[in-house]
N, C-alpha and C positions, 0 to 999 in steps of 0.2 A: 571033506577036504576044502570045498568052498568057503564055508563057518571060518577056518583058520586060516584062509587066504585075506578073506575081507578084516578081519580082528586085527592082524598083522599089520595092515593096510591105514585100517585106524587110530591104532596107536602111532604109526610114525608119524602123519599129521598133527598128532594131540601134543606130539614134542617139540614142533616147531612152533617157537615165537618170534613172530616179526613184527614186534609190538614193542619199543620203550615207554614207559610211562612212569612219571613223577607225582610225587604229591606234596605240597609244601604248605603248611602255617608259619606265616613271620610270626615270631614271637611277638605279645600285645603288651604296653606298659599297664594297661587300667582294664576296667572292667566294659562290657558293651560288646558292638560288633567286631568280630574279627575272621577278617578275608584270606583263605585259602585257595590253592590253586591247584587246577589236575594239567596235565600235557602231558599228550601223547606222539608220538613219532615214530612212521611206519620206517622201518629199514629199508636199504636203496632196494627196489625191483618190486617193490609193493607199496598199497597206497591203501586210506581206511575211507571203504564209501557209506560207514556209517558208524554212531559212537552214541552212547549216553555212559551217563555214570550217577550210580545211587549210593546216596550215604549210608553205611552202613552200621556206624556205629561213632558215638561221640564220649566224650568222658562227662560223668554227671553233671559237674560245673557247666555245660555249656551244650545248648540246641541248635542244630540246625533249623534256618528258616524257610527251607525246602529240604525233602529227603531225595528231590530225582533232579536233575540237571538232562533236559531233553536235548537231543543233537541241533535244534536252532537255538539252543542257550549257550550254545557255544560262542566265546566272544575272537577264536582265531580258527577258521576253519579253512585247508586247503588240503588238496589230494593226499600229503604227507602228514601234519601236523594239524592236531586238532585242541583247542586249549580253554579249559572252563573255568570260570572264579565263582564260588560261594560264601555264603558270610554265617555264621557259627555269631547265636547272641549268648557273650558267657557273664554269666549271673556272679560270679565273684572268682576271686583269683583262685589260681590252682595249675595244675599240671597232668596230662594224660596224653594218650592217644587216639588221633585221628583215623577214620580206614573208610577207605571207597572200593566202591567195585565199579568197574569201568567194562563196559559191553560193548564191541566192536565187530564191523564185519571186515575183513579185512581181503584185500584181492592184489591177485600177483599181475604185474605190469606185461599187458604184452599179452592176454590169456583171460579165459570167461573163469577162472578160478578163484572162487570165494571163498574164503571159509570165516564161523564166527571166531571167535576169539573173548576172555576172559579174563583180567587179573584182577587181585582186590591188593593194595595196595595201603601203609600205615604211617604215618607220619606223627613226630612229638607236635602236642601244642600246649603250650606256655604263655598264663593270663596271670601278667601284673609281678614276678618272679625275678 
């Protein structure tokens, strides 16, 4: 009976997200570097005391020049909102999609209550098009 109290317990957790998170590539006229963006935003009563985000996948045209964005690469960091830029060097024009996974600890205002958190997230990117 314990087994299906705690299961219970974990799945309602697993269902809450109090996490927004974006991912944007401005479309690039030419070929070379192009800067993409992640932000994140904790929902009111909760705040993220910790974040990275790994590239997880690009379209062949074009590589990331790191595949992990660690939480001090963070270029806007405060108890709510957390916000990282990366740059994608894309070797000739084309079209695909971008996808990040973004790793957070997230904690509720007011209370020793953590929990991690997860999304992978996909974005169009469009070189020279």
């Amino acid at each position: 009976m314990r087994f299906a109290i705690a299961l219970v317990l974990l799945m309602s957790d697993a269902g809450v997200d109090n996490v927004d998170v974006g991912l944007r590539c401005p479309a690039s006229q030419g070929t070379g570097r192009v800067r993409c963006t992640v932000e994140a935003t904790a929902h009111a009563g909760y705040s993220i005391s910790w974040a990275d985000v790994v590239i997880v996948s690009t379209p062949p045209f074009a590589s990331p020049l790191r595949g992990r964005l660690a939480p001090e690469d963070a270029i806007d960091q405060s108890g709510d909102r957390w916000r990282w830029e990366f740059a994608l060097a894309a070797r000739t024009r084309g079209h695909g999609d971008v996808t990040v996974r973004m790793r957070a600890v997230v904690c509720a205002h007011g209370s020793s209550s953590c929990t991690p958190w997860h999304r992978e997230i996909t974005a169009p990117l469009v070189v020279g098009e």
